[in-house]
C-alpha positions in Angstrom: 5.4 31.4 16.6 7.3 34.1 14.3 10.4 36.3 15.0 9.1 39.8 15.1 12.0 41.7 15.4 15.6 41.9 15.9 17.1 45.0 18.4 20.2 47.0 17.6 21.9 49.8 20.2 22.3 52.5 18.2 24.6 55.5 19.4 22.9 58.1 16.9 19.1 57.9 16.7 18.9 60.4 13.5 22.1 58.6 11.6 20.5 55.4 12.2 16.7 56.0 10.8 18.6 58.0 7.7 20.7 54.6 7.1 18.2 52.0 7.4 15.0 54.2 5.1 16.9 56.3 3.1 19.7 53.8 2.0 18.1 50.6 2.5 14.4 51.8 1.9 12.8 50.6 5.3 9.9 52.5 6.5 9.8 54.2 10.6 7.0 52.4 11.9 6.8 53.8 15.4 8.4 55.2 17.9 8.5 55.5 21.9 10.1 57.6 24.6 11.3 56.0 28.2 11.8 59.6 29.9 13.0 57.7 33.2 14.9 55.4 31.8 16.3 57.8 29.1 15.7 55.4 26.2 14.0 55.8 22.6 12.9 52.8 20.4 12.6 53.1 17.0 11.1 50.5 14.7 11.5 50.2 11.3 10.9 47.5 8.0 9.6 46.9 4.9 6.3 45.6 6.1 4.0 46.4 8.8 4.9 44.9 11.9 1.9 42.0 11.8 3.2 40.7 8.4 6.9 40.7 8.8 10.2 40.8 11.1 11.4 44.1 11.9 14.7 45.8 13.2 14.2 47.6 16.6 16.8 50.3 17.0 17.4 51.7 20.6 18.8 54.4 21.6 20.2 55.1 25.2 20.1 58.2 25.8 24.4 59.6 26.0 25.3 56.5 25.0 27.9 56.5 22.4 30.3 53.5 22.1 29.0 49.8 22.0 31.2 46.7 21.6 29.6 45.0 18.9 31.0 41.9 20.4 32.4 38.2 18.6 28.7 36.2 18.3 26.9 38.5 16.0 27.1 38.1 12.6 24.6 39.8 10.5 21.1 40.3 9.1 20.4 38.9 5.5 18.4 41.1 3.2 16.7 39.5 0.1 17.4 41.8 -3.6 16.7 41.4 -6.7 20.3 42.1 -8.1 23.3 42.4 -5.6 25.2 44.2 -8.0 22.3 46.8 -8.2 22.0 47.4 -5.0 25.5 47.6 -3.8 25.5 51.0 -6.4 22.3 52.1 -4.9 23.9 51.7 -1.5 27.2 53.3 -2.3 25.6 56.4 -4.3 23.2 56.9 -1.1 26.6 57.0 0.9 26.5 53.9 2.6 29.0 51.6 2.9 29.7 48.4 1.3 32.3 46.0 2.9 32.2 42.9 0.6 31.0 43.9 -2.8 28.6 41.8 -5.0 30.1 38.4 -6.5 29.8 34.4 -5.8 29.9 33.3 -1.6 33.8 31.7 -1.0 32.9 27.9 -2.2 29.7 28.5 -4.1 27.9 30.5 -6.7 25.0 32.8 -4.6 25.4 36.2 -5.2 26.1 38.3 -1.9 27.3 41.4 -0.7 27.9 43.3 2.4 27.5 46.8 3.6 27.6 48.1 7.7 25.9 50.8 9.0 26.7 53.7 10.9 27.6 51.7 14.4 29.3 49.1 12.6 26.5 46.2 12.1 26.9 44.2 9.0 24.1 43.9 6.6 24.1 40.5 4.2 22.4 40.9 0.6 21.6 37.9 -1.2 19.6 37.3 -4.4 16.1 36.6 -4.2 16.1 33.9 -6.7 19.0 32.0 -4.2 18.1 33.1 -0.9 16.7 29.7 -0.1 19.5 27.6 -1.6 22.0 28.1 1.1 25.8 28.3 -0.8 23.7 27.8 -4.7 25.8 24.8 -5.2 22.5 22.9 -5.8 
């Protein structure tokens, strides 16, 4: 078994695909229309769907408040450099909401940003991703 993709409810379609390719970099992979049950999916990564996970971000069609609710947390995105990319971000005109430095009780680089509905997006360096707080 493998994840294949984690699904978001968007309230704006277009805001959404310019957030995750143009500021994070993700391709749109496909697409698809529900006319009678006034839905679009949108799919986007880094990869083609058969090699890695993907986001799925669904629209409902007049839909434009969600509660994010209290169990989500985040996705975690592998970088190179946190710092880097938190400039990237920020001079794309996303939003960071934890800026690059050392997680509380540990030395892995993070950083957060959330896009336009309010979902947070982890960054952690590639070199540390797999050491959990880098205390090690």
């Amino acid at each position: 078994m493998r994840i294949l993709h984690t699904m978001f409810r968007v309230t704006d379609l277009e805001r959404s695909l310019k957030f995750y390719t143009e500021v994070l970099g993700m391709r749109l992979l496909r697409t698809s229309e529900n006319q009678e049950y006034k839905y679009t999916l949108a799919f986007v990564g880094y990869d083609d769907e058969d090699k890695g996970a993907v986001i799925e971000l669904t629209y409902n069609w007049g839909v434009n408040e969600y509660e994010l609710g209290t169990a989500y947390g985040h996705i975690a995105l592998g970088v190179d450099d946190v710092y880097a990319t938190c400039e990237a971000i920020k001079k794309a005109g996303g939003k960071i909401t934890r800026e690059a430095g050392p997680v509380l009780g540990g030395n892995t680089v993070i950083a957060f940003a959330e896009d336009p509905d309010g979902y947070k997006i982890e960054f952690i360096e590639n070199k540390s991703a797999q050491k959990g707080l880098g205390n090690s």
